[in-house]
C-alpha positions in Angstrom: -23.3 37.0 6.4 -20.3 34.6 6.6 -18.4 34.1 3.7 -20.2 31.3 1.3 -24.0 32.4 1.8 -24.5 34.8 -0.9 -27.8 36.5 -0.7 -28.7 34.9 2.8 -30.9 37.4 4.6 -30.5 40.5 2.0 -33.2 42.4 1.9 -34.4 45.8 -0.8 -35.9 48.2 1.8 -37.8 50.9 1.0 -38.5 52.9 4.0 -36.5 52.8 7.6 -39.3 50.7 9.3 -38.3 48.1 6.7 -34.9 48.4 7.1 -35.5 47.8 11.1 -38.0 44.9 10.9 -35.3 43.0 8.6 -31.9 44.0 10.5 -34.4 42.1 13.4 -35.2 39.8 11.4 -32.0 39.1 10.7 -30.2 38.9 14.1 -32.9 36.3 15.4 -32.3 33.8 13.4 -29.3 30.8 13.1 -27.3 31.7 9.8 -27.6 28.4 7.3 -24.3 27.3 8.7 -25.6 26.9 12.2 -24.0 30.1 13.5 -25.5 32.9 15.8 -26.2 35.8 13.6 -24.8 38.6 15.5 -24.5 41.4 13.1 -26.1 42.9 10.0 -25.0 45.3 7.7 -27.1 48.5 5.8 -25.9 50.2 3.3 -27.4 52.0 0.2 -29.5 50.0 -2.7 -28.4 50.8 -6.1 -30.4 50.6 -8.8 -30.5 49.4 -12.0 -29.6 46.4 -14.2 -27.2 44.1 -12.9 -24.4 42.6 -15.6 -21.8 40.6 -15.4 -19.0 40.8 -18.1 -16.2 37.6 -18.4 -13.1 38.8 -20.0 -9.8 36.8 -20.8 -6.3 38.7 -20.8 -3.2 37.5 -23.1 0.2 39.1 -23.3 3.5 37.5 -25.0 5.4 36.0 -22.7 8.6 38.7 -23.3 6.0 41.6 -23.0 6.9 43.0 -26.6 3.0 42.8 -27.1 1.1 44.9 -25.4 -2.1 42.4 -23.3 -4.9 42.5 -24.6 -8.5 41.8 -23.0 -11.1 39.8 -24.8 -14.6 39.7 -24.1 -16.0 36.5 -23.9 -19.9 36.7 -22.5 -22.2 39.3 -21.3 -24.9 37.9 -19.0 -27.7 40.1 -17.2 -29.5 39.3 -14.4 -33.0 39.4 -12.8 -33.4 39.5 -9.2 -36.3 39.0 -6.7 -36.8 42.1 -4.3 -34.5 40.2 -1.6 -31.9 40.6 -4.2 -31.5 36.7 -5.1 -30.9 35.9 -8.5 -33.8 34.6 -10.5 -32.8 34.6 -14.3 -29.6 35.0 -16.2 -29.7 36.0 -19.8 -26.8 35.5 -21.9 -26.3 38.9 -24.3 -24.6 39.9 -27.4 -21.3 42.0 -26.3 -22.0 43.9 -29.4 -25.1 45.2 -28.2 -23.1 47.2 -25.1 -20.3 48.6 -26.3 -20.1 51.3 -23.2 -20.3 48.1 -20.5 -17.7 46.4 -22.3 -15.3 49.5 -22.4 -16.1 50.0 -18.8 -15.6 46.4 -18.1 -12.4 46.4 -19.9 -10.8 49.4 -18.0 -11.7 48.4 -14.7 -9.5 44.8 -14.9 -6.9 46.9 -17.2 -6.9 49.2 -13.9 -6.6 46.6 -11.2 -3.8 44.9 -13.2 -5.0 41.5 -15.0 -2.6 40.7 -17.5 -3.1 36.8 -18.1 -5.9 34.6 -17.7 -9.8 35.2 -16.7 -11.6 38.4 -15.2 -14.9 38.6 -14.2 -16.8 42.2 -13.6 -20.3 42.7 -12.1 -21.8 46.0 -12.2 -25.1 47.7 -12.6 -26.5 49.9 -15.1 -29.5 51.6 -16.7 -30.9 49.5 -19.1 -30.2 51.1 -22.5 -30.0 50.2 -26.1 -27.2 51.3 -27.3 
């Protein structure tokens, strides 16, 4: 799907007839944007509870502090079975310590220093 069209024609298949009916269903149809859909892509569903985790980074402008990322929201999200969001629910941070460590190291490992980050992931939904 072109850039810009988020869950456009995403589809949760459950067996490989499903996943043939909507790759047709997909290539006979105009994208929203008026283009001919000529290509679709599979790939494997994972499961579980989708979050997303805003962060901001701060570091002294000599670097004689070392940055430091702050959490500030933890939302989770619902989805229909074609994978469009229907609810977001804003959590307490303190209530997922492991996402929020995981969060954390994944913008500490692709280098954000200074300013916002913003990580989606999925996991088992668990109480910690």
């Amino acid at each position: 799907t072109p850039a810009g069209m988020s869950t456009t024609d995403v589809f949760v298949c459950s067996s490989e007839e499903e996943a043939s009916s909507a790759i047709s269903s997909i290539l006979e149809h105009t994208s929203p944007d008026g283009r001919r859909v000529e290509k679709a892509l599979l790939e494997e569903y994972i499961g579980g509870v989708e979050f997303a985790i805003n962060l901001m980074a701060f570091s002294s402008r000599d670097n004689t502090v070392p940055p430091r990322l702050l959490v500030t929201d933890v939302w989770k999200y619902k989805k229909s079975k074609q994978a469009r969001y229907g609810q977001a629910e804003i959590c307490n941070p303190a209530n997922y310590p492991t996402l929020l460590r995981y969060a954390t190291n994944v913008a500490e490992a692709v280098g954000v220093r200074v300013g916002a980050a913003h990580v989606e992931l999925k996991a088992e939904e668990v109480n910690e």
